[in-house]
N, CA, C and O atoms as a Tripos MOL2 file, in Angstrom:
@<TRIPOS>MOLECULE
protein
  304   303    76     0     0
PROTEIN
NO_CHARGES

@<TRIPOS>ATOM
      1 N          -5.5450   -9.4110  -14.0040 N.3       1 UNK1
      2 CA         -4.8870   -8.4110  -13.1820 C.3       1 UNK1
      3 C          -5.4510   -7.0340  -13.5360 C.2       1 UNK1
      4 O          -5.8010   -6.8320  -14.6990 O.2       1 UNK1
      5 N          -5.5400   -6.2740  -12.8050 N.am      2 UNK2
      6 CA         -6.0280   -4.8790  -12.3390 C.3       2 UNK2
      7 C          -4.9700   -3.9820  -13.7010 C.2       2 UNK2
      8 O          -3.8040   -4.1610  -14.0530 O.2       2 UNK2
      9 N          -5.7250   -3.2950  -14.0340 N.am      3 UNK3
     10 CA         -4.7830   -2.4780  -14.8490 C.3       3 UNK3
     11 C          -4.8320   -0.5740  -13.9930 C.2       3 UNK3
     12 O          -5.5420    0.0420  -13.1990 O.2       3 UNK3
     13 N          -3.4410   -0.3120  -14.9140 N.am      4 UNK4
     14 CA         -3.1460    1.2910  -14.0720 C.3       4 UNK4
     15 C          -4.1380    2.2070  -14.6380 C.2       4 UNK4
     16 O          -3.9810    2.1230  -15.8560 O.2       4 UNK4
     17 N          -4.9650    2.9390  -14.4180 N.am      5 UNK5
     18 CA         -5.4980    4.6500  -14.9770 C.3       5 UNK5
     19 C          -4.5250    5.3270  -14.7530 C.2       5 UNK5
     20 O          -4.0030    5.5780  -13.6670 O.2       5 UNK5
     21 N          -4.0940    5.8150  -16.2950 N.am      6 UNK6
     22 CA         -3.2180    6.3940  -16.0010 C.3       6 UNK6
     23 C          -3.2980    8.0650  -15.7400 C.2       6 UNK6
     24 O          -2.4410    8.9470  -15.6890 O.2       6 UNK6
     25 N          -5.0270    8.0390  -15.5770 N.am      7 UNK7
     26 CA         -5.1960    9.8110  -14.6640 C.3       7 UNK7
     27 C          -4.4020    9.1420  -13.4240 C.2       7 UNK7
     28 O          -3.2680    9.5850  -13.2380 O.2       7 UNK7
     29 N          -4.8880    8.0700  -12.5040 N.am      8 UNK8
     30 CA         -4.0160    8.3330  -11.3290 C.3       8 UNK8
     31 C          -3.0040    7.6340  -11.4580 C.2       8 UNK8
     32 O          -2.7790    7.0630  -10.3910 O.2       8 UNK8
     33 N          -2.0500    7.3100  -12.4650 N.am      9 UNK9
     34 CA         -0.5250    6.8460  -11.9810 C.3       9 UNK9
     35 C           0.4080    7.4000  -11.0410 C.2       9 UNK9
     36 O           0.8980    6.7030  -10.1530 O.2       9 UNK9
     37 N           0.6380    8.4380  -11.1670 N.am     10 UNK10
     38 CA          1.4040    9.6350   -9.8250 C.3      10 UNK10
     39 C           0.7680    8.5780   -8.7840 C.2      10 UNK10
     40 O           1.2350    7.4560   -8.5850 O.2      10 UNK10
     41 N          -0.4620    9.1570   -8.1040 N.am     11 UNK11
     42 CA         -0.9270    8.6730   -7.3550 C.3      11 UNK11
     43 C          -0.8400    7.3320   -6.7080 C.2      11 UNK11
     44 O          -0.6740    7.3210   -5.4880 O.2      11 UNK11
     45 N          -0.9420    6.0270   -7.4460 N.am     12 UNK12
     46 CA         -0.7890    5.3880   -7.2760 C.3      12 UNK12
     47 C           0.1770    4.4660   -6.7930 C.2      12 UNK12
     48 O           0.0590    3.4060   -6.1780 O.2      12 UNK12
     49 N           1.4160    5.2710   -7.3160 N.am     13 UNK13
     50 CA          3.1540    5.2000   -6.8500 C.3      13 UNK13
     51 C           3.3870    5.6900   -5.7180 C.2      13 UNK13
     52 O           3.9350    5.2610   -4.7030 O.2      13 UNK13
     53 N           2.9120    6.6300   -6.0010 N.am     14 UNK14
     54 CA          3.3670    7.4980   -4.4730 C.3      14 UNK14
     55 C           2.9130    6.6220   -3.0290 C.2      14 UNK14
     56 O           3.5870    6.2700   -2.0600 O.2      14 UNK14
     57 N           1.5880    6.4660   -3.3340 N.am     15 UNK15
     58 CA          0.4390    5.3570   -2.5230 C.3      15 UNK15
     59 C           1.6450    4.0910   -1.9620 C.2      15 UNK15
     60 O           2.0070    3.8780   -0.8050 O.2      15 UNK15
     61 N           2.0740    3.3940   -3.2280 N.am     16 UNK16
     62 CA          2.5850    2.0960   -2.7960 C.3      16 UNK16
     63 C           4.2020    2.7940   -2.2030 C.2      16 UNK16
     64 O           4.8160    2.2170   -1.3050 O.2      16 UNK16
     65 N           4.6630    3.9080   -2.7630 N.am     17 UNK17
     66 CA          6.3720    4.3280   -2.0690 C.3      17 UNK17
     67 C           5.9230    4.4620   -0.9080 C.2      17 UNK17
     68 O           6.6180    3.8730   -0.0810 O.2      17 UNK17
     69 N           4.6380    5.2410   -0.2960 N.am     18 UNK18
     70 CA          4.7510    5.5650    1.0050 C.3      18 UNK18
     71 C           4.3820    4.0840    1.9700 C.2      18 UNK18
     72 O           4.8260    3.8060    3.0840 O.2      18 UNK18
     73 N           3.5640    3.4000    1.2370 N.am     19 UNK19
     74 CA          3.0860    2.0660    2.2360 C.3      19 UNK19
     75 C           5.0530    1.3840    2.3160 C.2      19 UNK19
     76 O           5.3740    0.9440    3.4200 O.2      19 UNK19
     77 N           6.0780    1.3530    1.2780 N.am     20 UNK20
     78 CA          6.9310    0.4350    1.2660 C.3      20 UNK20
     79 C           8.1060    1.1560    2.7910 C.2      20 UNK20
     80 O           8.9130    0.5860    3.5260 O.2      20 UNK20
     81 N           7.7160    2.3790    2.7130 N.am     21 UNK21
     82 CA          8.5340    3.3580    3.3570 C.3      21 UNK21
     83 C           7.8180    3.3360    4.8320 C.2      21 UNK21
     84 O           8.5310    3.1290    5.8140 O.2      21 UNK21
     85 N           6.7340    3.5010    4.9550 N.am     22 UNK22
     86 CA          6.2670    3.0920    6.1750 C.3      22 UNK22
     87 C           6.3870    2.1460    7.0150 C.2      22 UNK22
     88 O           6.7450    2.1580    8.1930 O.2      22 UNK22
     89 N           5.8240    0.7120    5.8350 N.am     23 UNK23
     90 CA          6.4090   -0.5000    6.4330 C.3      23 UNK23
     91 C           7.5240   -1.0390    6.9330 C.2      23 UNK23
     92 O           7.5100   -1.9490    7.7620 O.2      23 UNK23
     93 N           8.7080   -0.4400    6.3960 N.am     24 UNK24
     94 CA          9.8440   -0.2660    6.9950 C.3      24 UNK24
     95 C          10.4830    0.7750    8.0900 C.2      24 UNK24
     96 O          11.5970    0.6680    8.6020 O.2      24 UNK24
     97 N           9.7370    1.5710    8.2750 N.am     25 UNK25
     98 CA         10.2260    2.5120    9.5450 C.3      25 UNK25
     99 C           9.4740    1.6410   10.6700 C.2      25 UNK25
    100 O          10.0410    1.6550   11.7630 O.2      25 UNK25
    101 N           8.2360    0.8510   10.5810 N.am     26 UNK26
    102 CA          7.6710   -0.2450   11.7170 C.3      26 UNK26
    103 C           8.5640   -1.5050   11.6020 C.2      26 UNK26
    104 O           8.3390   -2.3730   12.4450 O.2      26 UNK26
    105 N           9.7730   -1.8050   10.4830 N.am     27 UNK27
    106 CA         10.3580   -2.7850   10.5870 C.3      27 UNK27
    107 C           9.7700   -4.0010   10.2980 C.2      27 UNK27
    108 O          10.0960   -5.0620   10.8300 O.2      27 UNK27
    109 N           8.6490   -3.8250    9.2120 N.am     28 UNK28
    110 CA          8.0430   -5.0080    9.1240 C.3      28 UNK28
    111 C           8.6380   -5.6430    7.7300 C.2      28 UNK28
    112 O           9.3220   -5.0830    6.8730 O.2      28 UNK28
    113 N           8.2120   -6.8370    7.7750 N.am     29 UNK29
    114 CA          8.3620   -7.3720    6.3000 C.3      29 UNK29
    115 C           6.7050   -7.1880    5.2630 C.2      29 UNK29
    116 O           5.5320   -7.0250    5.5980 O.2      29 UNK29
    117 N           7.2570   -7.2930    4.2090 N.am     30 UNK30
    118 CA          5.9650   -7.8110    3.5510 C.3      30 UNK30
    119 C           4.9810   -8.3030    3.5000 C.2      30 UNK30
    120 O           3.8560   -7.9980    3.1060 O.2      30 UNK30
    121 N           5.6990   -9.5840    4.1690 N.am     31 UNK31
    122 CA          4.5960  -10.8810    5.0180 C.3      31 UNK31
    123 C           3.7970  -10.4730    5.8350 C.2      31 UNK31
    124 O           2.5710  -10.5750    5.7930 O.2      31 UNK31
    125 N           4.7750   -9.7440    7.0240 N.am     32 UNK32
    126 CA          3.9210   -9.2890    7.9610 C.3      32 UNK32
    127 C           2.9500   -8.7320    7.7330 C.2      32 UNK32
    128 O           1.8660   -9.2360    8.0250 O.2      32 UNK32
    129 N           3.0820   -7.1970    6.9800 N.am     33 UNK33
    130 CA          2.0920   -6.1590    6.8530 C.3      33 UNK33
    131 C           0.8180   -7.2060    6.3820 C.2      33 UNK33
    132 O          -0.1950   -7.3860    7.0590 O.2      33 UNK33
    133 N           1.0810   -7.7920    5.1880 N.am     34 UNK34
    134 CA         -0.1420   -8.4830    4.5070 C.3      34 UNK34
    135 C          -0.8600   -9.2320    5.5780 C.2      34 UNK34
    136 O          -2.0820   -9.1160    5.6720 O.2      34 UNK34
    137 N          -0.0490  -10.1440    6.5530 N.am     35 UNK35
    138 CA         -0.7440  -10.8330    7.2710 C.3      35 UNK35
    139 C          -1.5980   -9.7800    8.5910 C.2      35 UNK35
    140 O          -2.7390  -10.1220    8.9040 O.2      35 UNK35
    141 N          -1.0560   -8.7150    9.1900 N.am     36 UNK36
    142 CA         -1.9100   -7.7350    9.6560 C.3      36 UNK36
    143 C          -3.1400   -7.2690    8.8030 C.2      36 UNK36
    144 O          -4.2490   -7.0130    9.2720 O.2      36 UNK36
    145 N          -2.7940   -7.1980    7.5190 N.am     37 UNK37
    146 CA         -3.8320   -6.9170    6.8390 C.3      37 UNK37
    147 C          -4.7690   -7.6230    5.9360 C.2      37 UNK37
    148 O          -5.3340   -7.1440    4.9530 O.2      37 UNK37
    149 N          -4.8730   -9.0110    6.4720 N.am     38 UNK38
    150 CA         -5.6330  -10.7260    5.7500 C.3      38 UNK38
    151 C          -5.7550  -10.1060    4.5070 C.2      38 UNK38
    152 O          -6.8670   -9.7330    4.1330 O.2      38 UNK38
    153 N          -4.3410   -9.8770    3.5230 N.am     39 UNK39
    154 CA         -4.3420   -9.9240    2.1930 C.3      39 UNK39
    155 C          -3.0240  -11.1430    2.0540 C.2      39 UNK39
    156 O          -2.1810  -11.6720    2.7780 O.2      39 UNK39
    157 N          -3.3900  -11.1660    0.9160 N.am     40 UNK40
    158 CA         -1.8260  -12.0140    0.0000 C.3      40 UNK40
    159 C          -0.7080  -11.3450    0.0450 C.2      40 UNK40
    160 O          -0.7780  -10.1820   -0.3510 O.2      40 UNK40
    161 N           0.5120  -11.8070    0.4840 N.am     41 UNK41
    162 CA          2.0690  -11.2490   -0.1820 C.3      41 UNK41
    163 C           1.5530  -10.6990   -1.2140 C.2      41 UNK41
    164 O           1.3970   -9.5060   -0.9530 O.2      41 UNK41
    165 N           1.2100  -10.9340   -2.2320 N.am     42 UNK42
    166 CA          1.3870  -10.5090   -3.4250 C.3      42 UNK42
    167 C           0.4770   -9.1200   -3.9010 C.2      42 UNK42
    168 O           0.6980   -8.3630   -4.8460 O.2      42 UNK42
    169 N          -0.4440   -9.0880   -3.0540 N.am     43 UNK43
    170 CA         -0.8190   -7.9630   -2.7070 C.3      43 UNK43
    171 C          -0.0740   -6.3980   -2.0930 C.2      43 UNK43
    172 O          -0.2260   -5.2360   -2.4690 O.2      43 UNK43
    173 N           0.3340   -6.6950   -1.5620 N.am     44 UNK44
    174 CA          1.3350   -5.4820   -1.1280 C.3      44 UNK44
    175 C           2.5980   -5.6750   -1.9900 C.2      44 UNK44
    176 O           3.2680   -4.6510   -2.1200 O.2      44 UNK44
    177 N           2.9730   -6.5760   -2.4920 N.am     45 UNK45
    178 CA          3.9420   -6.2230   -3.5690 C.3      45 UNK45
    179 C           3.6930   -6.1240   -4.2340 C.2      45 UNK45
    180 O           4.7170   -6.0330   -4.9110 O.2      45 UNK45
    181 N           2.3770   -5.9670   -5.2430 N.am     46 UNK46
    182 CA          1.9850   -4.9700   -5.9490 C.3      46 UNK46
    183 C           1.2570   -3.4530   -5.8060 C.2      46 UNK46
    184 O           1.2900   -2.6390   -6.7290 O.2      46 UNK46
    185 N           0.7330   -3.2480   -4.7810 N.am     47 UNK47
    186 CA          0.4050   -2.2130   -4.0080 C.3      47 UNK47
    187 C           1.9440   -1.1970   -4.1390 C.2      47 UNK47
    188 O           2.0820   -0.0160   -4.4590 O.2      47 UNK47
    189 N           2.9140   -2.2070   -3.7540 N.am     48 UNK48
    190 CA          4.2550   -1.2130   -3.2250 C.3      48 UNK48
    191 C           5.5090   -0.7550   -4.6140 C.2      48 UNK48
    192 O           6.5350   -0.0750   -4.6510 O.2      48 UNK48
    193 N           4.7880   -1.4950   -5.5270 N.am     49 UNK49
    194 CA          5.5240   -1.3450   -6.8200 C.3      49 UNK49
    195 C           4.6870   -0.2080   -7.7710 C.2      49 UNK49
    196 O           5.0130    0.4830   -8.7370 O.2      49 UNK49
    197 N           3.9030   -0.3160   -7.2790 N.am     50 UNK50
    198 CA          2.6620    1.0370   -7.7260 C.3      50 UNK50
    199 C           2.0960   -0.1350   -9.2020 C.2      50 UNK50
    200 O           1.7010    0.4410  -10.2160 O.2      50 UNK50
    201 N           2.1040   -1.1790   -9.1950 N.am     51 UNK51
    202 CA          1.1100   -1.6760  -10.3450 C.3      51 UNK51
    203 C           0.1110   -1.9640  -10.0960 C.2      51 UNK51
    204 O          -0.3360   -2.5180  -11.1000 O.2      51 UNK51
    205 N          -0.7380   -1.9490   -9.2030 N.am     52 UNK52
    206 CA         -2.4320   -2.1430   -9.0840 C.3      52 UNK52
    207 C          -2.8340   -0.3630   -8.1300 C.2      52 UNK52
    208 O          -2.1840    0.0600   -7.1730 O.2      52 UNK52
    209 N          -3.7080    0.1470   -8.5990 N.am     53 UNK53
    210 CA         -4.7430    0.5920   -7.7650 C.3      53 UNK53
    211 C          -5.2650   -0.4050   -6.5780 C.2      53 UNK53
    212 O          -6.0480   -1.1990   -7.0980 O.2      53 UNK53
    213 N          -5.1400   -0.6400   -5.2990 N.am     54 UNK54
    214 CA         -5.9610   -1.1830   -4.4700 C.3      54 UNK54
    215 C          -7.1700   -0.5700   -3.7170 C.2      54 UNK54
    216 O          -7.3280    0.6150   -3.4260 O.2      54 UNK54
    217 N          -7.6620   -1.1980   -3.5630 N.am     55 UNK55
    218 CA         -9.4410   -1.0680   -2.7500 C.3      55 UNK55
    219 C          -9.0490   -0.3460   -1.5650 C.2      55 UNK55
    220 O          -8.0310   -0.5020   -0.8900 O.2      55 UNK55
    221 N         -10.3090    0.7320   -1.3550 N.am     56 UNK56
    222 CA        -10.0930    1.4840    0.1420 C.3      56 UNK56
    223 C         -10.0700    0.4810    0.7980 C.2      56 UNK56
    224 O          -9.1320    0.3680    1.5870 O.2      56 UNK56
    225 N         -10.9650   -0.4820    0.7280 N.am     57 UNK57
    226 CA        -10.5570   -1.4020    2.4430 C.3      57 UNK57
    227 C          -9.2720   -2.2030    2.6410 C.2      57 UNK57
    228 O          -9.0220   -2.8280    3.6720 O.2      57 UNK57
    229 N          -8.3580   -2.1220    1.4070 N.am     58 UNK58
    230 CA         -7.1860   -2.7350    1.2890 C.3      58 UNK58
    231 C          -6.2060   -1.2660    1.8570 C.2      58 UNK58
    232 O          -5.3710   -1.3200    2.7600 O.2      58 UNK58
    233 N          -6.5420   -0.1110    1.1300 N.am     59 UNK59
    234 CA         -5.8550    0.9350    1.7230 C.3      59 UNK59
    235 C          -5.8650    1.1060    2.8100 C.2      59 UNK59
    236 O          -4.8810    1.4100    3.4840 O.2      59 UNK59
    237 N          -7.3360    0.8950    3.3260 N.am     60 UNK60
    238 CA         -7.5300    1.4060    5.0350 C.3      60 UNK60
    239 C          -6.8110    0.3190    6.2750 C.2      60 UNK60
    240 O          -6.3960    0.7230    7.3610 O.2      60 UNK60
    241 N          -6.7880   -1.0280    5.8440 N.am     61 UNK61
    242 CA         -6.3850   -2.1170    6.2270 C.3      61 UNK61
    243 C          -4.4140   -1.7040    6.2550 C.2      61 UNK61
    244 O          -3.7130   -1.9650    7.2330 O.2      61 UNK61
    245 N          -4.0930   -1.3080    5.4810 N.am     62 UNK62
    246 CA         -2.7550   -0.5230    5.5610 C.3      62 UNK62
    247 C          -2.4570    0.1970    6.4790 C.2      62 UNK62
    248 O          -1.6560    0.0030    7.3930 O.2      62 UNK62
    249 N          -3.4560    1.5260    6.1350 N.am     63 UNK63
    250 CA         -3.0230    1.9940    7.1760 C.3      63 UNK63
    251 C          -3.4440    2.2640    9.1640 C.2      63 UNK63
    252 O          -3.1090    3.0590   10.0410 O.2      63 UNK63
    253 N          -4.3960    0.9750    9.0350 N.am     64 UNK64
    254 CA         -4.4380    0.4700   10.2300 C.3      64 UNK64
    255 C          -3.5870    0.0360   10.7780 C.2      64 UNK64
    256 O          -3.3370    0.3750   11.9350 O.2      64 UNK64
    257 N          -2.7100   -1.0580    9.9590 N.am     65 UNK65
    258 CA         -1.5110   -2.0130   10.4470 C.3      65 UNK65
    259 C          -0.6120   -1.0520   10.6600 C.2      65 UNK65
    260 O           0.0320   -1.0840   11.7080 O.2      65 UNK65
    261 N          -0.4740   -0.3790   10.0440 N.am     66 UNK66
    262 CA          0.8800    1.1650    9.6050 C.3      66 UNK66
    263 C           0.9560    2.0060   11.0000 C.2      66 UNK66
    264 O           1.9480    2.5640   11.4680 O.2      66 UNK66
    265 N          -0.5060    1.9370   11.5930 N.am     67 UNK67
    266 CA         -0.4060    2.7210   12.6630 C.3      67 UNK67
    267 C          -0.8590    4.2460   12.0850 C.2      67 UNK67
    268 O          -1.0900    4.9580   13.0630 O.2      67 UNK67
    269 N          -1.0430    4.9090   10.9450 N.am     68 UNK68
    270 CA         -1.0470    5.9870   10.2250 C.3      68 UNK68
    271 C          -2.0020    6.4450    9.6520 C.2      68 UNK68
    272 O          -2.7770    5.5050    9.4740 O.2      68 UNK68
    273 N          -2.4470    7.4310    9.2150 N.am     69 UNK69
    274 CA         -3.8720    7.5370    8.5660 C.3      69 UNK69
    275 C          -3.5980    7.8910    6.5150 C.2      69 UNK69
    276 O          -2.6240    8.4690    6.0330 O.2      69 UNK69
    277 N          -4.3380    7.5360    6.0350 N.am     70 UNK70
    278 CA         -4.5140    7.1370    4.9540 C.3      70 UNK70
    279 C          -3.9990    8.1610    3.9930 C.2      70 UNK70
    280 O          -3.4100    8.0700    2.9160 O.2      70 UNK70
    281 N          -4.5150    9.4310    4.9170 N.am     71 UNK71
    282 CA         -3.9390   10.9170    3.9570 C.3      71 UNK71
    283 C          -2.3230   11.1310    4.1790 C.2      71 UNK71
    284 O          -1.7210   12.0300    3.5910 O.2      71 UNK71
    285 N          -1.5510   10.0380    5.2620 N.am     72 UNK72
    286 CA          0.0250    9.7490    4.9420 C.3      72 UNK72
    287 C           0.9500    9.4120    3.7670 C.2      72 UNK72
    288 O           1.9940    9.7770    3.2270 O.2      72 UNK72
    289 N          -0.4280    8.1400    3.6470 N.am     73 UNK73
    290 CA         -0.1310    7.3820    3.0080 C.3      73 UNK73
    291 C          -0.3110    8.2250    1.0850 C.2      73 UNK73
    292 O           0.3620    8.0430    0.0700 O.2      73 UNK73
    293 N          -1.0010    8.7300    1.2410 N.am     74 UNK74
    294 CA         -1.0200    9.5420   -0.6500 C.3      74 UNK74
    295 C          -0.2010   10.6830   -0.3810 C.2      74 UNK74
    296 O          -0.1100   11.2660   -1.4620 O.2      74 UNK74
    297 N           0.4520   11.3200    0.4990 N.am     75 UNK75
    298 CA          1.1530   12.4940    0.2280 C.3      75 UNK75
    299 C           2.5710   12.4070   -0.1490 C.2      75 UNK75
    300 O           3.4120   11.6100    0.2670 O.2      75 UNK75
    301 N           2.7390   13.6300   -1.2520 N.am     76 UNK76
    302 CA          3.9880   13.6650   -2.3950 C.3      76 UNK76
    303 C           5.3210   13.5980   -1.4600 C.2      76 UNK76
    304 O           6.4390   13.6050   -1.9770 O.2      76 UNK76
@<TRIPOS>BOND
     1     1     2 1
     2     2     3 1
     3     3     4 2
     4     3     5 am
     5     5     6 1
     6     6     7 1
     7     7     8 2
     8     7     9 am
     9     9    10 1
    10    10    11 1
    11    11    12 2
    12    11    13 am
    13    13    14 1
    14    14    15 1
    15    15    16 2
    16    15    17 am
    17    17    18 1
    18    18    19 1
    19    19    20 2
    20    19    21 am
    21    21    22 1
    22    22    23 1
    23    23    24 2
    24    23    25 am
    25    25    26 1
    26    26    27 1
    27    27    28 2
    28    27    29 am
    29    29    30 1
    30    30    31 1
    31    31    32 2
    32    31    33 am
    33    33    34 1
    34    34    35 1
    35    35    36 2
    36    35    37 am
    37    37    38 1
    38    38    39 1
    39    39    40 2
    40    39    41 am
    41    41    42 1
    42    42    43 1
    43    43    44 2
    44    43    45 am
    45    45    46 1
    46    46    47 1
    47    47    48 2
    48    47    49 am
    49    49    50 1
    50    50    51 1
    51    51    52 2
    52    51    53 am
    53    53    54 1
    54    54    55 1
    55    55    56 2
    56    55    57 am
    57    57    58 1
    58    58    59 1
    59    59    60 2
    60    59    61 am
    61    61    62 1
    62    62    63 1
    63    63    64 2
    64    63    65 am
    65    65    66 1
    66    66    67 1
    67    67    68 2
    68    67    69 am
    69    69    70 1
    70    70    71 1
    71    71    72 2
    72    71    73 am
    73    73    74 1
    74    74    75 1
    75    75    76 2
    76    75    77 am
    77    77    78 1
    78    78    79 1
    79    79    80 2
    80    79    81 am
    81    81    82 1
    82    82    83 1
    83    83    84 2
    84    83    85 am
    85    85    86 1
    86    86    87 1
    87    87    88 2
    88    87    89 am
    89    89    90 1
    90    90    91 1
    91    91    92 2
    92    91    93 am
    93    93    94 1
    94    94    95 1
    95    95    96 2
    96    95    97 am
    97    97    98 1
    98    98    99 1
    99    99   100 2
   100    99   101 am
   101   101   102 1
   102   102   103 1
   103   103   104 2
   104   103   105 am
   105   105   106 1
   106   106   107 1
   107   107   108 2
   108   107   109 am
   109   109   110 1
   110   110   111 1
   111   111   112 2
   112   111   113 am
   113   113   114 1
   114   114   115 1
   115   115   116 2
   116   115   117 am
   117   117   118 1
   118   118   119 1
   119   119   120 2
   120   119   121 am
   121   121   122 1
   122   122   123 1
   123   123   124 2
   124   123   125 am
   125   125   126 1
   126   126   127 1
   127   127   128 2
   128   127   129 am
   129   129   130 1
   130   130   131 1
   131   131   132 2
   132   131   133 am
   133   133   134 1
   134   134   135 1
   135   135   136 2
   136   135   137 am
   137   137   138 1
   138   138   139 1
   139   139   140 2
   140   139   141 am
   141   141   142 1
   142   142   143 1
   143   143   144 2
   144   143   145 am
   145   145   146 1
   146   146   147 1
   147   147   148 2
   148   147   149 am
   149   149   150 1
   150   150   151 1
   151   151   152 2
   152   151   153 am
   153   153   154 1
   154   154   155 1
   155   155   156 2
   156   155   157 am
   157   157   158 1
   158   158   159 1
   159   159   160 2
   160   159   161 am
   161   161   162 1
   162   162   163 1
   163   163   164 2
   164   163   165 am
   165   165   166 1
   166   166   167 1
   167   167   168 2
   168   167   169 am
   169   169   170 1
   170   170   171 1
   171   171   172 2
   172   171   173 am
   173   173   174 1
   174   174   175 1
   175   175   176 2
   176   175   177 am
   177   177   178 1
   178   178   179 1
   179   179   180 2
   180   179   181 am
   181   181   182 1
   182   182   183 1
   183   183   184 2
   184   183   185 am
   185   185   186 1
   186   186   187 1
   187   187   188 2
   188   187   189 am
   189   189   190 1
   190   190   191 1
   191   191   192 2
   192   191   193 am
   193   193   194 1
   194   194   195 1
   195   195   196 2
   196   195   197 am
   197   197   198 1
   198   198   199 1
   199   199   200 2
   200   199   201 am
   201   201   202 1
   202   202   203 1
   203   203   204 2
   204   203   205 am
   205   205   206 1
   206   206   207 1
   207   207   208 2
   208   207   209 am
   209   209   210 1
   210   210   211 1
   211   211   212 2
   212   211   213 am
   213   213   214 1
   214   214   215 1
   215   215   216 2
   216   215   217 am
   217   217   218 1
   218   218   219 1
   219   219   220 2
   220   219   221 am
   221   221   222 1
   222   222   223 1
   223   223   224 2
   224   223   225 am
   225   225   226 1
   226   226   227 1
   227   227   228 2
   228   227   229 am
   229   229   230 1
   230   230   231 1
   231   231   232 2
   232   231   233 am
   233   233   234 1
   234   234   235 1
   235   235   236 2
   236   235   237 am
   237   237   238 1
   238   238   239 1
   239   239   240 2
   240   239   241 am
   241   241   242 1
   242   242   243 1
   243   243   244 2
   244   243   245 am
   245   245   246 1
   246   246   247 1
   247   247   248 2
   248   247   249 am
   249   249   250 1
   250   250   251 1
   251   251   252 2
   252   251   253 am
   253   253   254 1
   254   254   255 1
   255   255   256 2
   256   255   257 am
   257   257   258 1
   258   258   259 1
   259   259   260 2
   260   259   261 am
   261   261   262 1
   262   262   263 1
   263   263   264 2
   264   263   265 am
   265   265   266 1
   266   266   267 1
   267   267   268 2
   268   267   269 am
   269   269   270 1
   270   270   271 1
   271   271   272 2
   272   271   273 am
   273   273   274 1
   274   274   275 1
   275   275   276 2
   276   275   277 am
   277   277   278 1
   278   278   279 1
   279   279   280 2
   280   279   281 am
   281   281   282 1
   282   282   283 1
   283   283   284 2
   284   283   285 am
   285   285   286 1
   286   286   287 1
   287   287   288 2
   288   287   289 am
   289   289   290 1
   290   290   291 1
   291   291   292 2
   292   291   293 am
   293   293   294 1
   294   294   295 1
   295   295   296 2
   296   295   297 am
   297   297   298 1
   298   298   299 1
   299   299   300 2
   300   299   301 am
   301   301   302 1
   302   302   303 1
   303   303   304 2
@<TRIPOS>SUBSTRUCTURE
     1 UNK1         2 RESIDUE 1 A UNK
     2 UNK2         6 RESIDUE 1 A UNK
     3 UNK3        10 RESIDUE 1 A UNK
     4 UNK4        14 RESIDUE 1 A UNK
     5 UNK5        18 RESIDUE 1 A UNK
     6 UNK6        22 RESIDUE 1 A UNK
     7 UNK7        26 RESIDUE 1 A UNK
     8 UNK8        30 RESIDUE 1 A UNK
     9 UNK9        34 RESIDUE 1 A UNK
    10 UNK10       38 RESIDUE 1 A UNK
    11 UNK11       42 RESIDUE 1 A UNK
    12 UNK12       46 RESIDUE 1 A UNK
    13 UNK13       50 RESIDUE 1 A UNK
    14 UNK14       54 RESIDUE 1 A UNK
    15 UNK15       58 RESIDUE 1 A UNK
    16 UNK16       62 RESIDUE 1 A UNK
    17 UNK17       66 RESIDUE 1 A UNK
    18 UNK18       70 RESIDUE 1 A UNK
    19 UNK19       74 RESIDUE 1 A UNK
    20 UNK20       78 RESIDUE 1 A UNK
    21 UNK21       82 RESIDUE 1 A UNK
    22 UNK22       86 RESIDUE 1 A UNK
    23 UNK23       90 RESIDUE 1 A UNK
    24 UNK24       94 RESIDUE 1 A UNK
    25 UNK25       98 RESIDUE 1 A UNK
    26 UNK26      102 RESIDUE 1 A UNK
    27 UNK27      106 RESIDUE 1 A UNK
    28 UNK28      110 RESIDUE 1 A UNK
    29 UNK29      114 RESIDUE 1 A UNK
    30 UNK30      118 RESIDUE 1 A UNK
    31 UNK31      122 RESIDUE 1 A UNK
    32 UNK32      126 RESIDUE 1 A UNK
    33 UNK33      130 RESIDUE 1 A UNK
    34 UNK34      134 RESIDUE 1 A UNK
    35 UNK35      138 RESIDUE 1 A UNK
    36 UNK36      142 RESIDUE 1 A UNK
    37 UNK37      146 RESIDUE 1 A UNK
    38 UNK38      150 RESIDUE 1 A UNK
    39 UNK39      154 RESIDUE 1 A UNK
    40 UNK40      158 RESIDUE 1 A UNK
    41 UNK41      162 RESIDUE 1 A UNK
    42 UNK42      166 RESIDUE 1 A UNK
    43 UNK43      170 RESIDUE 1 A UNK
    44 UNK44      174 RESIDUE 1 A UNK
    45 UNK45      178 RESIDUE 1 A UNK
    46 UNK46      182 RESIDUE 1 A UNK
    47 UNK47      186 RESIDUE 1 A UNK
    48 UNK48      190 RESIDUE 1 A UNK
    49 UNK49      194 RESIDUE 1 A UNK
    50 UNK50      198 RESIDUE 1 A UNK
    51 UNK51      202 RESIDUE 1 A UNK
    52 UNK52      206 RESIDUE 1 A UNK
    53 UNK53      210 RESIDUE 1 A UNK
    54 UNK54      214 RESIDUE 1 A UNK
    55 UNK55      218 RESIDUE 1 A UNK
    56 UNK56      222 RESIDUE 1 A UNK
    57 UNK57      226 RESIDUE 1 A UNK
    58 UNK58      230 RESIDUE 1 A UNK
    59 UNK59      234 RESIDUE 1 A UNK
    60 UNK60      238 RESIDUE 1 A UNK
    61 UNK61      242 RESIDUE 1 A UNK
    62 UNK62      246 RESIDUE 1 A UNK
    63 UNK63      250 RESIDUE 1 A UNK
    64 UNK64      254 RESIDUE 1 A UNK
    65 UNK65      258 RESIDUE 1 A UNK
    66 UNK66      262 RESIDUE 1 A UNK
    67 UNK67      266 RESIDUE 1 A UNK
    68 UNK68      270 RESIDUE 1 A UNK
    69 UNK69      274 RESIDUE 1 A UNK
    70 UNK70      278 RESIDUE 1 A UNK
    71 UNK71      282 RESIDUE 1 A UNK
    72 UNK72      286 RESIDUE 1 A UNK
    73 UNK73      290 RESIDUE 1 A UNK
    74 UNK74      294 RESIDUE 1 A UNK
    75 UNK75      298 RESIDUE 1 A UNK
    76 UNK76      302 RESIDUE 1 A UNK
């Protein structure tokens, strides 16, 4: 498993609060988002708990499904 830097921990939380907060104003589940975005459940529930850093194309894949652009998705 992926470990945190903890230069970007902030970051990284914030990243997964806004994907968990998003995903729910579209009313999706977990499942869903992941399956919009051909990752694992377990992927976005770690994404959304802030314990992995994920890959831009995992970020961008977010916020494709999200409907949103990416600089949403990191702001405080």
């Amino acid at each position: 498993m992926a470990t945190k830097n903890p230069r970007n921990e902030k970051l990284i939380i914030t990243f997964g609060a806004n994907v968990r907060k998003y995903r729910n104003v579209k009313g999706l589940t977990m499942n869903e988002l992941a399956g919009l975005c051909d990752v694992e459940l377990g992927t976005i529930s770690t994404v959304e708990r802030g314990v992995v850093n994920c890959t831009i194309s995992t970020a961008f894949a977010i916020s494709k499904a999200l409907e949103i652009t990416i600089d949403k998705l990191l702001e405080e």
